[in-house]
Steps between C-alpha positions, in 0.01 A plus 500: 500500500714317772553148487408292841791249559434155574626374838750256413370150628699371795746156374433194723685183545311205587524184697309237455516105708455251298253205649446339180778515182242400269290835535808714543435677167085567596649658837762699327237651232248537763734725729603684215145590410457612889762720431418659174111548684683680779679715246852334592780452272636142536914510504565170572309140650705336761397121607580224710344198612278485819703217629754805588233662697688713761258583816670861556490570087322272307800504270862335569767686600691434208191652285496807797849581336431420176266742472698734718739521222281530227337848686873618526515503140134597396307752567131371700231660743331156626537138522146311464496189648228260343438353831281576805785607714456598928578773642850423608600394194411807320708679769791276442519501116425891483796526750750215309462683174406840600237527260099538543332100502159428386342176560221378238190562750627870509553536154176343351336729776719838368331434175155469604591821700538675166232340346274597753192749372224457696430587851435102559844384336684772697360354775600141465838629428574656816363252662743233368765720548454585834466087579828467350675746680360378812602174504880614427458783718777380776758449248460787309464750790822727451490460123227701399761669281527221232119523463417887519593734223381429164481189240372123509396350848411898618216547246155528620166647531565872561860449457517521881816423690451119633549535885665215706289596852323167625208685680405781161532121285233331707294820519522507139417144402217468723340848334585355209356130521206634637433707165581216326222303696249807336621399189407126504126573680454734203615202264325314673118687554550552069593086495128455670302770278674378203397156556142628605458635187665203284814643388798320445813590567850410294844580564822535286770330645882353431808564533571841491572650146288250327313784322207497739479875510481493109240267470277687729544805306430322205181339610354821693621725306668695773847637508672353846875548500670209339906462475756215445553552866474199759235638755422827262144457589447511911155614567193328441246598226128390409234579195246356384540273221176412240539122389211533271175313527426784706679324782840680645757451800740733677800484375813612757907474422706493819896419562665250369695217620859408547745215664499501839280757596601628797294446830479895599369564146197176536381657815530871432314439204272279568224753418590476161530143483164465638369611177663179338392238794141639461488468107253328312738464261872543431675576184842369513698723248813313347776650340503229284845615276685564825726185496424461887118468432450155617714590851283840524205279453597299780586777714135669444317144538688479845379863629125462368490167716647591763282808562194261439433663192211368223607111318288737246789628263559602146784465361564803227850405315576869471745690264470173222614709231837477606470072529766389249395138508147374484364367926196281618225659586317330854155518615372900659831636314503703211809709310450862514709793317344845604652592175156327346186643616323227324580263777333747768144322415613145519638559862190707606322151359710281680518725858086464460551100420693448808300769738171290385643131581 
C-alpha cells in the first residue's frame, strides 16, 4: 500500500476595503469562508478604510509596503483582494508585490469552477470566466503568466489553460451563451407542461451554506453532495416530492447566495436563477445559529427581489438545535433541525398550506 499525499493548500493573504466599520467583522468571516471553500489557507487579513482608496491599487501606498514587508518575512502564493478590482489594478498590485492577486469575482467564480459537476454548471462557469477575462483583457495582455499554471483563479472546467486572445474569447462566449439560451427554452417548455398539468414548483434558497442541500436530502430521500463549504452545491437538482393528500410538487435545490454577488456570475447564471424567478414557491433556508443570520437574511431577501422572485416564501429556521437562547417565531416561518425527522411532516403541511393560499 502507498500512501497518496495531499497537495499542500496554497497560504493567501487578504485585503479587504472597508466601506462600513460596523460590518468589518461579517466581511472578515465572510472572506475567510471564501477562502477555506477555495481550499486556501488564510495567513494573515490586511484592512484599510475605503476613504484611502488608491485608483492605481485600491490600497495606500503605505499599506503597498506594509504588506511588502510582511511577504519578505512570510512565506505566501496569493494575495486575495475582497474587492472587484480592474484590470490594471490587478496588473499593478501583482507587479508591486510580486505575488499572484485575486479579486473576489474571480475567486467566488474559482470555487464554482471546482464545484462544477454537471455539463450545465460547467457551462455557466466558463462562461463567467471568459466575461471576466474579457473585460480586463487590455491590461492583462502580457501577464498571462500570473494566471496560467496551476492553483486558485486558473481552475476550471477541463482544467484548461485560460487564454488571453480577444477574438477565441468572443468565439467562445457567444458558443457558449447560445447553449445557455437551450438551457432556459428547455426550462422553460417544462415551466409550461408543468403548469399544464398543475404542478407546482418550489425552490430551496439562502445564503449559501444554510443547509439547503441537507434538507433536500432529508425530505427526498436522496443523497446530493452536502459540505460545510460556501458554494459546495453548484448544479441544480429536481425530484418529486409527495406532500400527502395525494397532492405533490417538484422540489429543486440550486446555488446559494452571497454579498455582493458579482455581475458576471447573475448573468452567466441566469439559467439557474430562472428556476428561482419562476417558482411557485421559495423556501428561504436560514442558518439560524450562524450569528450573521439576520444580515444573511437580508442579503437573500435582497437577491429574491431583485430577480422578481415569488412574495410567496417560507421561512424554515434551520439548524435550531444549536439555538442557545429561545427566538420568535413569525408568520410562514418555522424552526427546522434535520437532526429530527419528526419535523419533515409539519413542513410538508405547511409547504401544502402556503402552495394552496
Amino acid at each position: 500500500m502507498h500512501q497518496i499525499k495531499e497537495e499542500a493548500k496554497e497560504k493567501v493573504i487578504v485585503f479587504c476595503p472597508i466601506e462600513n466599520e460596523k460590518e468589518k467583522e461579517y466581511q472578515f468571516a465572510e472572506i475567510s469562508r471564501l477562502c477555506f471553500s477555495a481550499d486556501l489557507e488564510v495567513v494573515k487579513i490586511f484592512s484599510q478604510s475605503i476613504d484611502s482608496f488608491n485608483r492605481r491599487t485600491v490600497m495606500g501606498s503605505g499599506k503597498v509596503e506594509e504588506i511588502r514587508q510582511f511577504l519578505k518575512e512570510n512565506e505566501c502564493d496569493c494575495l486575495v483582494v475582497d474587492y472587484q478590482l480592474t484590470g490594471s489594478q490587478l496588473r499593478n498590485l501583482s507587479e508591486e508585490l510580486q505575488i499572484k492577486v485575486l479579486d473576489r469575482i474571480l475567486l467566488i467564480i474559482d470555487i464554482f469552477a471546482l464545484n462544477a459537476k454537471s455539463s450545465e454548471g460547467k457551462i455557466e462557469v466558463k462562461l463567467a470566466q471568459n466575461r471576466y477575462l474579457l473585460t480586463r483583457l487590455s491590461s492583462l495582455q502580457g501577464s498571462q503568466g500570473r494566471f496560467g499554471g496551476k492553483g486558485a483563479g486558473m481552475r476550471g472546467p477541463g482544467e484548461t489553460k485560460l487564454e488571453l486572445d480577444r477574438r477565441k474569447l468572443e468565439r467562445e462566449i457567444l458558443m457558449l451563451e447560445k447553449e445557455i439560451v437551450k438551457i432556459k427554452n428547455a426550462r422553460q417548455q417544462n415551466k409550461v407542461l408543468r403548469e399544464k398539468n398543475g404542478i407546482k414548483s418550489v425552490v430551496l434558497g439562502g445564503y449559501t451554506n444554510a443547509g439547503k442541500s441537507s434538507i433536500f436530502n432529508l425530505l427526498t430521500k436522496e443523497s446530493i453532495y452536502a459540505d460545510d463549504k460556501l458554494f459546495a452545491t453548484l448544479d441544480t437538482t429536481s425530484r418529486r416530492l409527495f406532500l400527502g393528500d395525494g397532492k405533490f410538487c417538484l422540489l429543486t435545490d440550486t446555488v446559494g447566495f452571497i454579498s455582493k454577488l458579482p455581475h458576471e456570475l447573475v448573468e452567466s447564471f441566469s439559467a439557474t436563477l430562472d428556476e428561482v424567478r419562476n417558482a411557485d414557491l421559495i423556501l428561504h433556508i436560514v442558518d439560524v445559529a450562524d450569528r450573521f443570520c439576520q444580515k444573511n437574511i437580508e442579503i437573500t431577501n435582497n437577491i429574491l427581489d431583485g430577480i422578481g422572485a415569488t412574495k410567496k416564501r417560507i421561512v424554515i429556521l434551520n439548524k435550531c438545535d444549536l439555538l442557545t437562547i429561545p427566538i420568535e417565531i413569525q408568520k410562514n416561518q418555522m424552526l427546522f433541525t434535520t437532526k429530527n425527522k419528526n419535523k419533515v411532516d409539519a413542513l410538508k403541511s405547511l409547504i401544502l398550506q402556503v402552495l394552496e393560499e
